[in-house]
Every structure is written in structure tokens, then in C-alpha cells.
C-alpha positions in Angstrom: 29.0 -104.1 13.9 27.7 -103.1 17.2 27.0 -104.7 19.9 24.5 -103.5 22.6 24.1 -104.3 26.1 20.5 -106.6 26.7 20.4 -104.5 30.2 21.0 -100.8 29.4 20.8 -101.1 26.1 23.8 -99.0 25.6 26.9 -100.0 23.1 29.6 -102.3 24.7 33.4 -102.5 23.6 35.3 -105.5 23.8 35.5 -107.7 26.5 32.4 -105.2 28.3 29.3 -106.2 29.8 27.1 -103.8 32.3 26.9 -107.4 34.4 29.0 -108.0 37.5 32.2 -110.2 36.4 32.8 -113.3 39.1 36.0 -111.7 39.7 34.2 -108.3 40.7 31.6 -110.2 42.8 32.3 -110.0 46.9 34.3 -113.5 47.7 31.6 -115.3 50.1 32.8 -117.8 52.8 32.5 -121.8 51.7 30.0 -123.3 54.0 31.2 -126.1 56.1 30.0 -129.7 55.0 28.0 -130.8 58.1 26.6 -134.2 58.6 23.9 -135.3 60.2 24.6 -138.5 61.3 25.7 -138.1 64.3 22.6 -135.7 65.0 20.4 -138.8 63.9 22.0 -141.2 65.7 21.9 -139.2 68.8 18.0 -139.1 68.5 17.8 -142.5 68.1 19.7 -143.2 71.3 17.3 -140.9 73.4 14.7 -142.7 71.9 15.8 -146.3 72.9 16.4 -144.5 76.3 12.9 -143.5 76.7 11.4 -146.6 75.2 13.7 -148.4 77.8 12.6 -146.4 80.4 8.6 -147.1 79.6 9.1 -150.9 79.6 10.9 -150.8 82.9 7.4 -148.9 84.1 5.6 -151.8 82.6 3.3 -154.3 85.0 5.4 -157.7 83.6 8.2 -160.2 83.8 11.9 -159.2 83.2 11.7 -162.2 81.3 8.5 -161.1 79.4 10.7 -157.1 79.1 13.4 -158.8 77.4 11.7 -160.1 74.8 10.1 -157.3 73.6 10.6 -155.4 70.7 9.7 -151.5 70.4 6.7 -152.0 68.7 5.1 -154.3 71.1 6.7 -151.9 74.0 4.6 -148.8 72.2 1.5 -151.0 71.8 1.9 -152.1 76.2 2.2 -149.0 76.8 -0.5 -147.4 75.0 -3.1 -149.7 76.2 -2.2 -149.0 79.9 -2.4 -145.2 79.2 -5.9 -146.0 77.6 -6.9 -148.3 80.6 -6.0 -145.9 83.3 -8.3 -143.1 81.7 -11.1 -145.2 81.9 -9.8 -146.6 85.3 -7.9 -144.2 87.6 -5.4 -145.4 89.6 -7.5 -143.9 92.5 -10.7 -145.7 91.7 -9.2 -148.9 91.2 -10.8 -151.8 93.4 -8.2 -153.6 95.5 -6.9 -156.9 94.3 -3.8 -159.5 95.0 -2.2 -160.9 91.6 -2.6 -164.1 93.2 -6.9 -163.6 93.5 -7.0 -162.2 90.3 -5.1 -165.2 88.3 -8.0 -167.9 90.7 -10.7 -165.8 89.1 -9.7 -165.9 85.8 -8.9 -169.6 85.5 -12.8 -169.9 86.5 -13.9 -168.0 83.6 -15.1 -169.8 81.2 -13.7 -167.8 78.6 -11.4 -164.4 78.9 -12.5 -161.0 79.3 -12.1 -157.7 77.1 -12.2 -154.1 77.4 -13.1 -151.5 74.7 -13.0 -147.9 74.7 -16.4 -145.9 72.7 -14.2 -146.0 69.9 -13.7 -150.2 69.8 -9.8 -149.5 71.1 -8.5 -152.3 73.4 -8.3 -151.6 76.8 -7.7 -154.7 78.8 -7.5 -158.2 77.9 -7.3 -160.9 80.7 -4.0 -162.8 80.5 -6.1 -165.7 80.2 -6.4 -165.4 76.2 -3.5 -167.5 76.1 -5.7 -170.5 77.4 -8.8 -169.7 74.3 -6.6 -168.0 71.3 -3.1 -169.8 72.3 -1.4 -165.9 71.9 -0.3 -163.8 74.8 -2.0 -160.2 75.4 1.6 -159.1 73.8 1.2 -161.2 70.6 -2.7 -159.9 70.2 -1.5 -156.6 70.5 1.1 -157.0 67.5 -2.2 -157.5 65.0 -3.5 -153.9 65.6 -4.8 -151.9 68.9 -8.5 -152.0 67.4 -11.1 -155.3 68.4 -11.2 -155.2 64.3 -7.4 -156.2 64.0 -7.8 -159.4 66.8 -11.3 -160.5 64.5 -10.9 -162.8 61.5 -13.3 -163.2 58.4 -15.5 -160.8 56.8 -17.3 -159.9 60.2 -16.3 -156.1 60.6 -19.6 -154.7 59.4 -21.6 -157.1 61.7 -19.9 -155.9 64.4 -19.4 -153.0 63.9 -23.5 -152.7 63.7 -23.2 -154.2 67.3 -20.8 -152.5 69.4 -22.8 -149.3 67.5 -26.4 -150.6 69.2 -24.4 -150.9 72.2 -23.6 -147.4 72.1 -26.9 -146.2 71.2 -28.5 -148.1 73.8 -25.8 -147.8 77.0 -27.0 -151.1 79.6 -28.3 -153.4 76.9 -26.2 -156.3 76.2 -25.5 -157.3 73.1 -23.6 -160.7 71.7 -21.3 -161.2 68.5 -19.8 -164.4 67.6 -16.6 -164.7 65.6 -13.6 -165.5 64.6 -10.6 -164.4 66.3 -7.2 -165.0 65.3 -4.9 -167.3 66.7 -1.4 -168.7 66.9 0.1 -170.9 64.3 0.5 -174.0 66.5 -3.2 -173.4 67.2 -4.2 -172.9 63.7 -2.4 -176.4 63.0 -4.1 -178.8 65.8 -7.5 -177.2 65.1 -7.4 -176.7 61.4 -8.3 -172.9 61.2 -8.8 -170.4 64.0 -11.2 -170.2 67.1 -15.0 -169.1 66.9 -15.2 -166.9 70.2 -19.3 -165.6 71.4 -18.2 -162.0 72.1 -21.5 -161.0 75.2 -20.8 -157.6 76.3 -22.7 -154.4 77.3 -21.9 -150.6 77.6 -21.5 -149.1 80.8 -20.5 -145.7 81.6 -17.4 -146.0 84.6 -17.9 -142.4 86.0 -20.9 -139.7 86.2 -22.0 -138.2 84.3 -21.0 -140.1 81.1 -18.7 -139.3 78.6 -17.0 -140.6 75.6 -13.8 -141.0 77.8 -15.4 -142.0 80.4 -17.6 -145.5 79.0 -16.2 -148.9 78.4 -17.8 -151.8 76.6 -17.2 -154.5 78.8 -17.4 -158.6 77.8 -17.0 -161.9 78.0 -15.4 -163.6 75.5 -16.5 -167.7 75.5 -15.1 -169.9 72.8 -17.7 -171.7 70.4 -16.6 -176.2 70.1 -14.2 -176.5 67.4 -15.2 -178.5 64.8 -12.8 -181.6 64.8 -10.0 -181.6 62.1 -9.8 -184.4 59.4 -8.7 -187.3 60.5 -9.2 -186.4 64.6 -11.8 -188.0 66.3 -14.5 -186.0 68.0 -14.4 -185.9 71.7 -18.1 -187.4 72.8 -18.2 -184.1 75.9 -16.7 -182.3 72.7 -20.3 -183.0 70.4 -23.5 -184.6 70.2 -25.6 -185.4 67.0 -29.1 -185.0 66.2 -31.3 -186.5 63.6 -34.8 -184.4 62.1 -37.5 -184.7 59.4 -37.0 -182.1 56.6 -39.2 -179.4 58.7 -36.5 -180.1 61.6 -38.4 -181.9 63.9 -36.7 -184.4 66.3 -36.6 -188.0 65.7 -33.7 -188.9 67.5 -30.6 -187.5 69.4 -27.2 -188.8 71.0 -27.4 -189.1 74.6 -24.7 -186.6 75.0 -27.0 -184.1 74.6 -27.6 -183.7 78.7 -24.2 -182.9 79.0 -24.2 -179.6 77.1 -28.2 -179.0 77.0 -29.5 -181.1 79.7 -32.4 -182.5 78.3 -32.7 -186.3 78.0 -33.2 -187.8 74.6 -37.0 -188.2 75.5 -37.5 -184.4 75.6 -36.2 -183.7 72.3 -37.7 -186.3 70.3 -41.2 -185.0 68.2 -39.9 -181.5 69.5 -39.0 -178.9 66.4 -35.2 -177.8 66.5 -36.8 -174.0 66.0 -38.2 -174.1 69.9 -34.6 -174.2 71.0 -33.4 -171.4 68.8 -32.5 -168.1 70.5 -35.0 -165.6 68.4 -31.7 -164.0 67.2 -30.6 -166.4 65.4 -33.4 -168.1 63.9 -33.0 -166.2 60.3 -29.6 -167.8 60.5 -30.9 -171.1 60.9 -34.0 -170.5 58.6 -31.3 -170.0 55.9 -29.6 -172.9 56.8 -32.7 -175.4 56.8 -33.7 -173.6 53.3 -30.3 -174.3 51.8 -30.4 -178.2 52.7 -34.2 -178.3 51.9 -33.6 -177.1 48.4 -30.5 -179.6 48.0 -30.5 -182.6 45.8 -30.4 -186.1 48.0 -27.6 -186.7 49.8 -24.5 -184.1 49.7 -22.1 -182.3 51.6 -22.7 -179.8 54.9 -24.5 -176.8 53.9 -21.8 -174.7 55.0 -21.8 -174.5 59.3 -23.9 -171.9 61.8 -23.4 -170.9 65.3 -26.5 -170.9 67.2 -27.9 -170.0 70.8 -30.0 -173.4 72.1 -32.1 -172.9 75.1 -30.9 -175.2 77.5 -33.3 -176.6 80.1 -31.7 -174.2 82.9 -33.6 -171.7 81.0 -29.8 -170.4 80.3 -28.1 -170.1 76.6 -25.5 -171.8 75.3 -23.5 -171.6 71.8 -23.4 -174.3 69.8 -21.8 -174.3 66.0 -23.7 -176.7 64.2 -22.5 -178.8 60.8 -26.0 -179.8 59.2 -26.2 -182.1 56.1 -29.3 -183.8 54.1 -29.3 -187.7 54.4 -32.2 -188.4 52.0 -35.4 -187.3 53.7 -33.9 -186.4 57.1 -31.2 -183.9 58.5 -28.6 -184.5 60.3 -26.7 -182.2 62.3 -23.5 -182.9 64.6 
């Protein structure tokens, strides 16, 4: 029997094959094992070094340095890069740490900074005071104004800071919820409704995407008091209407966040107070309660613009509830 080569097709005799033995093959060096852990754990070193080296640059505490971790180093240091291209070192105003901080404690609430794109900027270093987190611990939940917000709000403001855009100079207003610490969370029973009032405004000429910021103020909305915790009487006021929301009486607390005496208001409709905004919000509110049976819980709550008798706005979040054929609302 004869055996033929699958290459050349030619007859092979024993132990014959057309193929290279190993034997005849050209001996080849053994590569060398190399690890790369060293490699990797010199490229982790350079990195602490650098990230070292960019919180010693940062505007802060030793204290505050020490206790930060990498990630909330990378997030400090990415929103100073983004604040100094809207605001150059060179066209900075002049101001003492010391002015600055007497400013800010005046404020009724704490002030924000977005890029076009809804990136933080600059948050006051009041937000401790309002959200009970430091500018570091906000900056942990994201570096967008989506990541600080709470609740199913995004496409609402989203539609906002978008108007803003469209419209650079008008000012538009967003309330809220933004999140807060635990220890907040826990006194208050949930986190804090903020009024977000802010407008578009281009820093440098002529305007550009890098060069526009969306500037605001951001005011916190009352809490509504936990169970069991008795309401403040600065803290709230109550009012009492017929079912079409007209005024029959009102806590004399009232002139203390409205300034109308309880005179003014009674026979009034709730509706002339209403910012014209927010009326479809408090349209479904009333309708809800209306088409309640008798007595029951709050229709849910609202936060409202009231006109007060300054002429000037102020936010109120309003629990409303259907005491047989009258409304109450605190």
C-alpha cells in the first residue's frame, strides 16, 4: 500500500513527510516572561502625583484638601477649568474673601452658574445653609444641574433653561426639588423645594456658546412641617375660600409673608394673586378638590407665585384640602 504525500502528492517511505520535522525547524529564542505590574503601578503613582498636585492648586482649606477623595478632586477641578472659560482670570472683578462671604449671607438663597450646556459652573458656598451639602458633596451627584435636581422634573426644565437659550436676557423661573443631605432629609421629612429665577447672559462680545452663562438665584420654597412638628406661625399662614376660591377668612400671619391685612383678602378670589404662570397649576388643583367627595385628604401640594402687596412675588407651596363646602389651604 502506498502512501502519498497530501502536499506534493508524491509517494512517501517510512518515517517521510515533505513537512518540516520540529527537529529540522530553526531553534527560536524563548521570550522572556515580562510583567506588568510594576509598569501599572508606576502609572498609578504619576497619577496620584498629578492628582496631588491639582488639589494643592485648588482655592480651599488644607483641612477641606485632606478630605478629599480623587473623584471629588477631578469634579473641583473641572468646574474651576469650566468657570475660568467663562470668567478669565483677567476679567475677573476684584473682591476680598471676607466681602464676598457678607454678601452671600444676605442672599436669601444661594447662587448658581450654568454653562449653554446646563454644566455647573459656580455654586456659592452658601448651599450648605439651603441644601445642608457643601459645593464638594453637590458635586459628587453629577457635574450637570440635572444630577443636583430631584423628582421627575428634567423635562420641565430642561424646556426652561432651553427658552432661556432661545431668548438670551429673558428671565425665566423653575421650582424644584434639589437633593439634600441625610440629616436634612430626616428633620424635614424629604428634600428642599428650591425657586430656581435665572436669565441667559452672554459674558463677552460677541456671543458664543463658550462664552454665555445662565446665571440664578436659587431661593428655597417653606418646608412643609414633618408629622408630628409643629408649624412655625412666621413659617405658614392658613386661608379659608368658598368652592370657587374666594376669600372668607385668613390667619393674620398673612402680612408677614404677603403684607396684606386680613381685611384685603376677604371677598377677594385666590386667582387675583396668582402669578399668570402658574394659574393652570392651580386651576388643576381647585378642579381636583372640586370634584372630591366631602371631606378628604390634601389634593396633593403646589408651589405658587402670590402677588404680594409690594407688587413683588413670592413662592409659596401650598397644602389645599375640601372641608365640606369650603377649602382650606395652609
Amino acid at each position: 500500500m502506498t502512501i502519498f504525500c497530501s502536499q506534493c502528492h508524491r509517494p512517501l517511505q517510512a518515517q517521510m513527510s515533505c513537512l518540516p520535522t520540529r527537529a529540522k525547524q530553526a531553534p527560536t529564542a524563548s521570550r522572556p516572561f515580562r510583567s506588568t505590574k510594576s509598569a501599572s503601578k508606576a502609572r498609578r503613582d504619576q497619577i496620584n502625583v498629578e492628582l496631588q498636585a491639582l488639589r494643592s492648586l485648588l482655592p480651599i482649606s488644607a483641612q477641606e484638601k485632606e478630605r478629599l477623595s480623587y473623584l471629588h478632586t477631578m469634579a473641583l477641578v473641572c468646574l474651576r477649568l469650566r468657570g475660568a472659560q467663562l470668567f478669565p482670570p483677567g476679567l475677573a472683578a476684584p473682591a476680598g474673601p471676607a466681602l464676598g462671604t457678607e454678601l452671600l449671607s444676605l442672599l436669601p438663597g444661594f447662587l448658581l452658574v450654568l454653562s449653554a450646556d446646563s454644566k455647573l459652573v459656580y455654586i456659592s458656598e452658601n448651599v450648605a445653609q439651603v441644601l445642608g451639602l457643601s459645593v464638594v458633596e453637590l458635586l459628587s451627584q453629577g457635574d450637570t444641574v440635572f444630577d443636583i435636581l430631584d423628582g421627575p422634573v428634567g423635562e420641565d426644565v430642561h424646556k426652561k433653561l432651553l427658552l432661556a437659550r432661545e431668548e438670551p436676557g429673558r428671565e425665566v423661573t423653575f421650582v424644584s426639588e434639589m437633593r439634600t443631605s441625610k440629616a436634612f432629609r430626616q428633620q424635614h421629612g424629604g428634600n428642599r423645594v428650591v425657586a430656581v429665577c435665572g436669565r441667559l447672559v452672554a459674558l463677552r462680545w460677541p456671543p458664543s456658546p463658550s462664552s454665555t452663562a445662565f446665571l440664578a438665584l436659587c431661593t428655597p420654597v417653606v418646608q412643609s412641617p414633618t408629622e408630628g412638628e409643629a408649624a412655625s406661625q412666621d413659617d405658614v399662614f392658613q386661608s379659608m375660600h368658598l368652592l370657587d376660591m374666594t376669600f372668607i377668612d385668613v390667619t393674620h400671619s398673612v402680612t408677614y409673608h404677603l403684607g396684606y391685612h386680613r381685611e384685603e383678602l376677604v371677598g377677594q378670589s385666590w386667582y387675583s394673586l396668582l402669578h399668570p404662570e402658574d394659574a393652570d397649576l392651580a386651576a388643576a388643583q381647585h378642579r381636583a378638590l372640586a370634584l372630591g367627595a366631602g371631606a378628604g385628604p390634601a389634593a396633593g401640594t403646589a408651589v405658587l407665585r402670590a402677588l404680594r402687596k409690594d407688587r413683588a412675588w413670592s413662592w409659596l407651596r401650598v397644602w389645599a384640602r375640601r372641608d365640606g363646602g369650603c377649602i382650606t389651604c395652609t
